[in-house]
C-alpha positions in Angstrom: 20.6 47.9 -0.3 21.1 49.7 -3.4 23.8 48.8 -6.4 25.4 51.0 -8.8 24.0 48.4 -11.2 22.2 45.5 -11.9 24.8 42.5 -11.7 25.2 40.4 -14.8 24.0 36.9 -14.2 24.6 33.7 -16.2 22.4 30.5 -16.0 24.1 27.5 -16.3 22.1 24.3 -17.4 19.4 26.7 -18.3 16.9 24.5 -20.4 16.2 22.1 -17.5 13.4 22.7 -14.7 15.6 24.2 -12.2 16.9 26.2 -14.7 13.6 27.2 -16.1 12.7 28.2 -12.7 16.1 30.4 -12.2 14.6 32.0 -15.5 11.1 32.5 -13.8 12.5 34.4 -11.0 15.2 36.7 -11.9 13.0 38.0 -14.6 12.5 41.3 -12.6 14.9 41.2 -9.9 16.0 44.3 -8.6 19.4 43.3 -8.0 20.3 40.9 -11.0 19.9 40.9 -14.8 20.3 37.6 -16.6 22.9 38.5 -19.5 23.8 34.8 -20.5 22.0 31.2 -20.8 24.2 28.4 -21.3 23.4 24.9 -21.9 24.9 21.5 -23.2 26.8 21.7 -26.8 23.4 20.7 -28.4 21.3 23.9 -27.3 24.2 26.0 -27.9 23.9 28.7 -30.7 20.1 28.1 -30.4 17.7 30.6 -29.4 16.2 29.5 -25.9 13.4 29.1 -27.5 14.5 26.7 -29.9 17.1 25.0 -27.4 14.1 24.2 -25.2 11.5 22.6 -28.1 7.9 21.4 -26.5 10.3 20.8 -23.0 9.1 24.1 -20.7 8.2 22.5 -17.8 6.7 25.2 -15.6 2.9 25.6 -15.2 3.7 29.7 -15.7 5.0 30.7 -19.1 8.3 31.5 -20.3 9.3 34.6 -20.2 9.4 36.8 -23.4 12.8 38.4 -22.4 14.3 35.0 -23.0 13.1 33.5 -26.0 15.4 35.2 -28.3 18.4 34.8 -26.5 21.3 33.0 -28.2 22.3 29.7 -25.8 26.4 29.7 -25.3 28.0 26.6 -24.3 28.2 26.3 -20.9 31.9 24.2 -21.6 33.2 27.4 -22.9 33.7 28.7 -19.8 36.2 31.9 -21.0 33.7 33.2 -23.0 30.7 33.1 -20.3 32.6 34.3 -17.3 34.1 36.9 -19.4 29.9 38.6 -19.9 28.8 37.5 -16.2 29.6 38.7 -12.2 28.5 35.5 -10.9 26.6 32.8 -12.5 24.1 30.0 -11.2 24.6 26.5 -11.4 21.8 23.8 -12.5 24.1 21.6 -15.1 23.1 18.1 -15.5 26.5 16.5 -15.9 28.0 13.4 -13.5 29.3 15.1 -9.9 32.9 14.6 -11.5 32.1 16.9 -14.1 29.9 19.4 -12.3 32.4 20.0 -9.4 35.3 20.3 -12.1 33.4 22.9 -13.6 31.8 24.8 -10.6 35.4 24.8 -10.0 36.5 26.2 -13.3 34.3 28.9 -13.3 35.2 30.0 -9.6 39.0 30.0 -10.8 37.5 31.9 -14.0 36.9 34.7 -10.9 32.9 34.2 -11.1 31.2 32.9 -8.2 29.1 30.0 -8.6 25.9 29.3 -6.2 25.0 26.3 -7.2 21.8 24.0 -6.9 23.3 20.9 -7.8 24.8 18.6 -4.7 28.2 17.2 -6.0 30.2 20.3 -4.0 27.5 19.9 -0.6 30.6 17.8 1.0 33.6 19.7 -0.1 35.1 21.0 3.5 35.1 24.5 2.5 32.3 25.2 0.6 29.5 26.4 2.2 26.0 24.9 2.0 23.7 27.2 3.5 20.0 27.8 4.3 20.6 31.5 4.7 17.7 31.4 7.7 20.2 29.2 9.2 23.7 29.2 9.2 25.1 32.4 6.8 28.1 32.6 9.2 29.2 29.4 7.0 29.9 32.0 4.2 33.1 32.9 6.0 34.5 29.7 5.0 35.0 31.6 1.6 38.1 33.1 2.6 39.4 29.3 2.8 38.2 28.5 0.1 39.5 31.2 -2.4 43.2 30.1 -0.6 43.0 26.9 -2.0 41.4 27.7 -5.2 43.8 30.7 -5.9 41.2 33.0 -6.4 40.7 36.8 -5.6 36.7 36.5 -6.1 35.9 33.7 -7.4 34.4 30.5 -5.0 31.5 28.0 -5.1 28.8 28.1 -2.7 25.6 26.0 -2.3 21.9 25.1 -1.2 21.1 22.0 0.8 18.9 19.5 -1.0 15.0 20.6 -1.3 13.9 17.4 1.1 15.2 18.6 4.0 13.7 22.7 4.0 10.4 21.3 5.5 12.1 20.0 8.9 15.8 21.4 9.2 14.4 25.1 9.7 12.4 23.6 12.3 15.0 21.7 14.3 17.0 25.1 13.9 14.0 26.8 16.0 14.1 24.9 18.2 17.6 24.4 18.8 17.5 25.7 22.6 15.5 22.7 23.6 18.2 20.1 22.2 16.7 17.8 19.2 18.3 14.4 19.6 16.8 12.4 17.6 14.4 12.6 14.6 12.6 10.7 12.3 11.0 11.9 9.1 8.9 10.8 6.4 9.2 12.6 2.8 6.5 12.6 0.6 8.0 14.6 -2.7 7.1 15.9 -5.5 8.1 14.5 -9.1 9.5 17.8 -10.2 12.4 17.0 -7.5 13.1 14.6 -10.6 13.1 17.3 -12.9 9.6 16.1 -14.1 5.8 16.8 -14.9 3.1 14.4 -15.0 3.1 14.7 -19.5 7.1 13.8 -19.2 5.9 10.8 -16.1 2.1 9.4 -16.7 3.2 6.4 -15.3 3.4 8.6 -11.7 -0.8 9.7 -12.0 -1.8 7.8 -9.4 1.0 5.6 -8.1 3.6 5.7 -5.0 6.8 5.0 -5.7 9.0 4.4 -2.3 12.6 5.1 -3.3 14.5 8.0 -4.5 18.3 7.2 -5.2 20.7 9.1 -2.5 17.7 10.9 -1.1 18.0 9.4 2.2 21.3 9.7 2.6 21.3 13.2 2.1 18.0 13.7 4.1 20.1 12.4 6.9 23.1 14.1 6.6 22.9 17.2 5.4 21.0 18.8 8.0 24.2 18.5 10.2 26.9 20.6 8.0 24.3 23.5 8.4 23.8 22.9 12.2 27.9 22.7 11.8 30.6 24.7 12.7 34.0 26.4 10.9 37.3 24.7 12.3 40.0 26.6 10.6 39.6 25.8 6.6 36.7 23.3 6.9 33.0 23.1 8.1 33.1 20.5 10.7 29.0 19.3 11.0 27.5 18.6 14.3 27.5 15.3 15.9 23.4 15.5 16.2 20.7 15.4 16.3 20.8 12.0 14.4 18.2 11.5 11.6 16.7 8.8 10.2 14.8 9.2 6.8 12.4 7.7 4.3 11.5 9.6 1.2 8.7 8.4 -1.3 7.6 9.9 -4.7 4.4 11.3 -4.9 1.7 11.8 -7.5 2.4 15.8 -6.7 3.5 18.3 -9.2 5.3 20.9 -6.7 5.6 21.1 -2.7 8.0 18.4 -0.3 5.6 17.3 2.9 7.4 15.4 6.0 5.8 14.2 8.6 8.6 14.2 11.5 8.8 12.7 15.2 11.2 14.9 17.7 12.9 13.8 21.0 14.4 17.0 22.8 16.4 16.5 25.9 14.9 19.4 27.6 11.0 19.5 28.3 9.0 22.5 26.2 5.1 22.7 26.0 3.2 23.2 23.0 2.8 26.8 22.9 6.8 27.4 23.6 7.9 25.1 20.3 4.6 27.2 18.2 6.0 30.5 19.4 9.1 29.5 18.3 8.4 28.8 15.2 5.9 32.0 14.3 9.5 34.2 15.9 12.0 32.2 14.1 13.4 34.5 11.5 17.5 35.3 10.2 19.7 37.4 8.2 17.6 37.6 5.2 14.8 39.3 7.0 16.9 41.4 9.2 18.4 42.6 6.0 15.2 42.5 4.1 16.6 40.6 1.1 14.5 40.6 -2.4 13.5 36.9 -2.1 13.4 36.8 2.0 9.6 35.9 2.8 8.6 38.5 5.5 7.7 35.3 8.5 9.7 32.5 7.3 7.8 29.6 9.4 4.0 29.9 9.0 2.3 27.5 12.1 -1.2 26.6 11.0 -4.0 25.5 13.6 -6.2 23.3 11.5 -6.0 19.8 11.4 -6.0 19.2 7.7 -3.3 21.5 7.6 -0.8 22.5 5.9 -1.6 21.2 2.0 -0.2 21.5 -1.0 -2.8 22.6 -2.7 -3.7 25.5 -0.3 -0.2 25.9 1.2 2.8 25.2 -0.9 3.0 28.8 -2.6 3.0 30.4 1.0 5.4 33.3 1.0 5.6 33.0 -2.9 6.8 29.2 -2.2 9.8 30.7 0.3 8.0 30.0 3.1 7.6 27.0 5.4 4.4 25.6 6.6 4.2 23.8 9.6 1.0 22.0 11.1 -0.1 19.0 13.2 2.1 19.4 16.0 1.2 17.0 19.0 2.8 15.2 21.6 3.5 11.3 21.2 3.2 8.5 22.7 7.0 7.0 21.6 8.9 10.9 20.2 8.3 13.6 22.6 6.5 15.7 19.5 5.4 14.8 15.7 4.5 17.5 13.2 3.8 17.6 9.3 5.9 20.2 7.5 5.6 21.5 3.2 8.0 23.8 1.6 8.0 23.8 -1.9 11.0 22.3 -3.6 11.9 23.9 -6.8 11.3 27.4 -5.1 12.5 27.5 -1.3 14.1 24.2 -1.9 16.0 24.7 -5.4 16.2 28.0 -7.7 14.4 30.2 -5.0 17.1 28.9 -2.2 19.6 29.6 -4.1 18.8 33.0 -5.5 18.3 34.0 -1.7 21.6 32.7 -1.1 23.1 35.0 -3.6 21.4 38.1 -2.1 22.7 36.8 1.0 26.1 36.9 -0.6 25.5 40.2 -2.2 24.5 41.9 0.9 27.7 40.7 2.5 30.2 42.2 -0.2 31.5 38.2 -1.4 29.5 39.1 -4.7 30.3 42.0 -6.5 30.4 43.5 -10.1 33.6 42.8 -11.5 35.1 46.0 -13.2 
């Protein structure tokens, strides 16, 4: 796909670690050109480098392109959505305050593709693994009814815990999941962290994450939903049970998961399945797609983090350890990595999606 030019990008909530990886990976995009940062009312007329102090979080640098840029307010949503074609969202506000301003902006006529989970359960907004479930982005039309808008809309990623399992339930959807149980063992930059900004996680377990479960659970079952006239309806299965602990880890989500399938499969069938899975982004060969989306790995010991969690560039999946069981028909150990597949990465694949299907556009 080629553009007449480079869409104008804002990033929204830009100094935090989801927005310092947005930074990280549209610095050479082919399709995008970030043209504004914006940030709280304290970074604003900063330079980035300034607004973000001794807090980059990434083990990569910042990027030079960035460091000199002025911070705008991301309140003053006239003046960014005036510079912008669309903008990403990582804003660290309550859910009241990000929805009403995800909102704002999509009634401003810029599309928002947000990271953030306060819109993951409004009816008609889409939340979508693009591997998955892109039809959802028809809900748009809905949408922009009830928002009064010509272009503008809200779309999001699902949460970053369930990337290592969901695609795999979606591969395997012909042989009827039922009922699943999975065991998260995250990273502690889900939290936004690194190990100088949390010493107290070198060594330790912490088993609780607030609202992780819940959304472990349930999202999985909008994207394995389906569009009744204005509204994603999700599916009634298969049902989930989670746990999701903290983890002395600095990037990459691990689950260990037990299946039940209502029809019989052998352990080459579900394998092949996996290695063939693919969707939209690689049938339209997308700038973020990875080439084989589900990566199944023979070994034992595998997948790691340490070996395994920048497979694909991190938009990958790795899945390992799949055997049968003597309570669940099947168990396996999956790893995506979360701020990459399962945050900024997700969500810049989402807005290629989008792209590619003509519900992003420049504005004139």
């Amino acid at each position: 796909m080629k553009l007449e030019r480079k869409l104008r990008v804002a990033v929204l909530g830009a100094t935090g670690m989801v927005g310092q990886r947005f930074l990280t990976i549209l610095e050479n995009h082919p399709w995008y050109e970030v043209t504004v940062l914006a940030a709280s009312e304290r970074s604003a007329g900063k330079t980035y480098e300034e607004a973000i102090g001794g807090r980059w979080k990434l083990d990569i640098p910042m990027p030079e392109k960035y460091k000199k840029m002025v911070v705008m307010n991301v309140n003053e949503v006239d003046a960014v959505a005036a510079q912008v074609d669309f903008c990403f969202s990582a804003v660290d506000m309550t859910k009241e305050e990000i929805r009403a301003i995800e909102d704002d902006y999509a009634k401003h006529e810029t599309p928002v593709v947000s990271n953030n989970s306060a819109h993951r359960w409004t009816p008609d907004v889409p939340m979508v693994i693009p591997e998955i479930n892109p039809e959802h982005f028809e809900i748009i039309r809905a949408q922009r009814k009830r928002l009064g808008t010509v272009r503008g809309f809200v779309a999001v990623k699902p949460n970053c815990s369930i990337q290592s399992y969901a695609p795999v339930l979606a591969a395997w959807k012909e042989f009827e999941p039922y009922e699943v149980i999975a065991t998260t063992y995250q990273a502690i930059s889900g939290a936004g962290k690194n190990f100088t900004d949390w010493p107290e996680m070198q060594g330790n377990i912490i088993p609780y994450i607030g609202g992780e479960e819940e959304k472990s659970e349930k999202e999985p079952l909008k994207i394995y939903g389906r569009i009744e006239g204005d509204e994603i309806v999700p599916a009634a299965g298969p049902k989930i049970s989670c746990q999701c602990i903290r983890v002395p880890v600095l990037n990459g989500h691990t689950a260990a998961v037990f299946v039940k399938l209502r029809r019989k499969a052998a352990k080459e069938q579900l394998i092949q399945k996996l290695r063939d899975y693919a969707g939209l982004p690689q049938q339209l060969r997308l700038p973020s797609a990875p080439e084989h989306f589900i990566c199944y790995m023979e070994e034992d010991n595998r997948p790691q983090v340490s070996l395994d969690v920048n497979y694909e560039g991190g938009m990958g999946i790795s899945i390992g350890r799949l055997r049968e069981d003597s309570i669940y028909d099947w168990k396996f150990v999956g790893l995506s990595h979360n701020t990459l597949r399962g945050a900024a990465g997700g969500a810049v694949e989402c807005a290629e999606c989008l792209t590619a299907l003509e519900y992003i556009t420049a504005k004139d």
